[in-house]
N, C-alpha and C positions, 0 to 999 in steps of 0.2 A: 600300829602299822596300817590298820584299814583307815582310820581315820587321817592319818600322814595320804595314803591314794586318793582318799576323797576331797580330801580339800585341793591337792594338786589337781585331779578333776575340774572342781569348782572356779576354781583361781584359773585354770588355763584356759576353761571358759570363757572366763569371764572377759581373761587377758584378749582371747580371739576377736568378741566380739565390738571389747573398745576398739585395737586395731580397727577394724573392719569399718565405725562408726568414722571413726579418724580418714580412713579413706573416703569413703563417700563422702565426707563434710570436705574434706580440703580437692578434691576433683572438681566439685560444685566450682570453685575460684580460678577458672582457668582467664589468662591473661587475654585482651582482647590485641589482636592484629592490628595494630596500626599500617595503616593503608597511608602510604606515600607520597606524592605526584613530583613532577618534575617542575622546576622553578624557573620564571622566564624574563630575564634580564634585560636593561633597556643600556644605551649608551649614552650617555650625557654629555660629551667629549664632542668639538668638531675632529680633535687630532688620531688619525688613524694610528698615531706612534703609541697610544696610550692605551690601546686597548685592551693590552694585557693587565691590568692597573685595576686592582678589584673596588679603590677608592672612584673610579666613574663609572661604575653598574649600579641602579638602579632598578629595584621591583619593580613590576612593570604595574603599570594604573596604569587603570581605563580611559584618564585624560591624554595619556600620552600622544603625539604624532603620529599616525602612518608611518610604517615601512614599506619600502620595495624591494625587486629582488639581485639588483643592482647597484652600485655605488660603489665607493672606494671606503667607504664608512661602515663597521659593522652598526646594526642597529639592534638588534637583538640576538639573543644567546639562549638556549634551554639547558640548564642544568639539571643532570640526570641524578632523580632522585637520590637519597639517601647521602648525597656529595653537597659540599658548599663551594661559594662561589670561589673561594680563596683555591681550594683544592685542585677548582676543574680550570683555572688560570694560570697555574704556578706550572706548570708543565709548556705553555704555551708562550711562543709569542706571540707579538702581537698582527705578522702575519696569517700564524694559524687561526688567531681567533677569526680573522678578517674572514678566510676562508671556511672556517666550522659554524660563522653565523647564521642563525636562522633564517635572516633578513639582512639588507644593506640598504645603505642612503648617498648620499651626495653633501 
């Protein structure tokens, strides 16, 4: 019987401290934060009818044209992170987009 207590002693010891080892090793791995940004579309379209049309947005590159803040033409759009283009369109027509653009052209 003393020896059946000591070894449960021993072993539950032992048990605690794996646990314990086990935590600390896998705390170590904590996931990093992916950080987001919002994404800023270009319109490649002269037809304002299209603008809902996720097939004429475009990433925007740095070659691109100027926008103003004017026109009848969206020129650009920011889609709010975590969202893609298809999602932040599909609710929209293509007067709202006109009007939610960041920029307009002529």
């Amino acid at each position: 019987m003393k020896n059946l207590i000591r070894n449960l002693k021993t072993y539950g010891l032992l048990t605690i401290l794996m646990v314990g080892g086990l935590i600390i090793a896998f705390s170590a791995f904590k996931a990093k934060e992916v950080k987001r940004i919002d994404q800023v579309y270009y319109f490649d379209s002269n037809n304002a009818n299209q603008a809902n049309d996720p097939e004429h947005w475009k990433l925007v590159d740095p070659g691109l044209p100027s926008c103003g803040t004017t026109g009848s033409i969206p020129c650009t759009i920011t889609v709010p992170s975590g969202q893609t283009l298809e999602d932040y369109l599909s609710p929209r027509s293509a007067k709202d987009v006109l009007d939610d653009a960041s920029s307009r052209r002529d």
